[in-house]
C-alpha positions in Angstrom: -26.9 4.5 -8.0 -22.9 3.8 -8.2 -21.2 3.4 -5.1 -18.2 5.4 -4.3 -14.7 4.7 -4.7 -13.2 2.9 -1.5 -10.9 4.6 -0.2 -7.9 2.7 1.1 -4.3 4.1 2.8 -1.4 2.7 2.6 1.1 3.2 5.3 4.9 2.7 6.4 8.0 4.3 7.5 9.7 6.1 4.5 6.6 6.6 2.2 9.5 5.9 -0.3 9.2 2.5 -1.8 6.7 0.1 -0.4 3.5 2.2 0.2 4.3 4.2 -3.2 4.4 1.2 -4.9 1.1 0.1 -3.4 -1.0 3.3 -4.1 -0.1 3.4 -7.7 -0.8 -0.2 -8.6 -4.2 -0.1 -6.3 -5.1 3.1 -8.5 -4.1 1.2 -11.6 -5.3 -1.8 -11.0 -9.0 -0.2 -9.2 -9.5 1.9 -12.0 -11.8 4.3 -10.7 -13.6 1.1 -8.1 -10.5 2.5 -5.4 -9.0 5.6 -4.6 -5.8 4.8 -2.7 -2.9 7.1 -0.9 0.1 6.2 1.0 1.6 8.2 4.0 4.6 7.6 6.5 5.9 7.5 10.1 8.8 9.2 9.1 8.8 10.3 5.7 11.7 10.2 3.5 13.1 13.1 1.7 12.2 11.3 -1.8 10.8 8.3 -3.5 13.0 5.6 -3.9 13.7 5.8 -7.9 14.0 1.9 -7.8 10.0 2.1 -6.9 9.7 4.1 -9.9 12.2 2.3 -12.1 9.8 -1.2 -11.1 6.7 0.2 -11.9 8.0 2.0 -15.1 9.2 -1.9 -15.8 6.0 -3.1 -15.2 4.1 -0.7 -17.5 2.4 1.7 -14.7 3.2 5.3 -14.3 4.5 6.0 -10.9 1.3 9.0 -10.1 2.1 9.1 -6.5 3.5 12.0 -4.9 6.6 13.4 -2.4 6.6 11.2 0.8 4.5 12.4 3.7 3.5 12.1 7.2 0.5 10.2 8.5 -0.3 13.5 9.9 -1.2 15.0 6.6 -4.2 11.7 6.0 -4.8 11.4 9.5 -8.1 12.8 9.4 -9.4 11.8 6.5 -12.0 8.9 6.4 -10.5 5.7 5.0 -12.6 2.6 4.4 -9.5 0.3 4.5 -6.0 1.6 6.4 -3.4 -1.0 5.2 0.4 -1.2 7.3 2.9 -2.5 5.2 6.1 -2.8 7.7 6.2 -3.6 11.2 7.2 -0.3 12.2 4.5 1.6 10.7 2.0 -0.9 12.4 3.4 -0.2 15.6 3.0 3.6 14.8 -0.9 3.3 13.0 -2.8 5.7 14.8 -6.4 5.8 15.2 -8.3 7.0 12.5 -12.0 8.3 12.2 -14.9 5.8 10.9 -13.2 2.7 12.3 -11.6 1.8 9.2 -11.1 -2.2 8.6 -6.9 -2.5 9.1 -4.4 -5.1 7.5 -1.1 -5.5 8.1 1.0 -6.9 5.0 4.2 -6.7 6.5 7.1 -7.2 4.0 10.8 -6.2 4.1 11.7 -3.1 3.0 13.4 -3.4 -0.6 15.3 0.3 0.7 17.5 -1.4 3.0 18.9 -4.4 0.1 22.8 -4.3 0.0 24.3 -4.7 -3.5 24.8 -3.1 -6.9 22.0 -1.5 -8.8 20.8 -4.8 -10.0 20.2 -6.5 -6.5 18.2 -3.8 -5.6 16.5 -3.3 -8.9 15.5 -7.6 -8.2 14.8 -6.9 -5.2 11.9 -3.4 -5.9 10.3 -6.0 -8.5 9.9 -8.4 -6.0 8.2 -6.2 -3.8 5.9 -5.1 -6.4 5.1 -8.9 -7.5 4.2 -9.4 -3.8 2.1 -6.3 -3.6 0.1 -7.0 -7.0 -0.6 -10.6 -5.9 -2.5 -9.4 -2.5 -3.9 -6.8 -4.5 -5.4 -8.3 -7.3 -7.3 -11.3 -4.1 -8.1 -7.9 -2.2 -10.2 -6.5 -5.7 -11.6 -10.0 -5.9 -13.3 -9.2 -2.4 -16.8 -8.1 -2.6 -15.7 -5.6 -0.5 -19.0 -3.4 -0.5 -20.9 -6.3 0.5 -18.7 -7.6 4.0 -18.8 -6.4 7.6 -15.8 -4.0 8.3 -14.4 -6.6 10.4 -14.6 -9.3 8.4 -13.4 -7.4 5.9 -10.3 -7.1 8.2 -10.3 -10.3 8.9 -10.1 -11.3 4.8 -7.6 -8.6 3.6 -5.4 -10.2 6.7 -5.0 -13.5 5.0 -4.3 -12.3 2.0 -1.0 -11.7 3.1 -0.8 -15.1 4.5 -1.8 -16.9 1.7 -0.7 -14.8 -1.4 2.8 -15.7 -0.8 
């Protein structure tokens, strides 16, 4: 009997850069093992194209979609909820099933000040950082832990994949 996909959300402010860039390498990289999704505080009006531009760099297809609200995933069930900036942590709300919850706070490559090029550096920074901590999390034997241990590991993979 196969197992189904975990199902992991990733969340911040702007749905625009970070937490796109983490849904579509987690779909990449999971192939099939993990469906993830990414939502917002306060969604921005569009993707940041240097999210794309990274990811198109990189070889992945951005296949995320227009920013949107936590509201709109709120009630789904998640196995794993995953903040990626402070502010979105601060704003997680509670969601159904107890999902085990991470925060992998990082700065927002949005807010980099500079030409094209220092913002380009700093998208593909972001997704280096992002694909390290995911490829430890798919090393988990996720299936196999406690939700809060679970918690517990996917916590320090932000503290050590750096």
């Amino acid at each position: 009997m196969t197992r189904p996909p975990l199902r992991v959300l990733f969340l911040c402010t702007g749905n625009s850069a970070r937490s796109q860039i983490a849904q579509t390498l987690l779909n990449h990289k999971g192939a099939g093992r993990v469906v993830a999704d990414s939502a917002g505080s306060h969604p921005a009006l569009r993707v940041n194209p240097f999210a794309i531009r990274a990811l198109a760099e990189a070889g992945i297809a951005w296949t995320g979609h227009p920013p949107q609200s936590v509201d709109a995933v709120a009630q789904e069930r998640w196995d794993i909820v995953i903040t990626v900036c402070d502010r979105a942590k601060e704003a997680c709300p509670v969601f159904p099933g107890r999902p085990a919850q991470a925060h992998w706070g990082m700065p927002d490559p949005a807010e980099v000040e500079g030409g094209d090029e220092d913002k380009a550096r700093a998208f593909r920074e972001t997704l280096r950082v992002l694909a390290a901590r995911l490829d430890l999390m798919l090393a988990l034997p996720a299936e196999k832990l406690e939700r809060l241990a679970l918690a517990s590991r996917l916590q320090r993979i932000a503290e050590d994949a750096e």
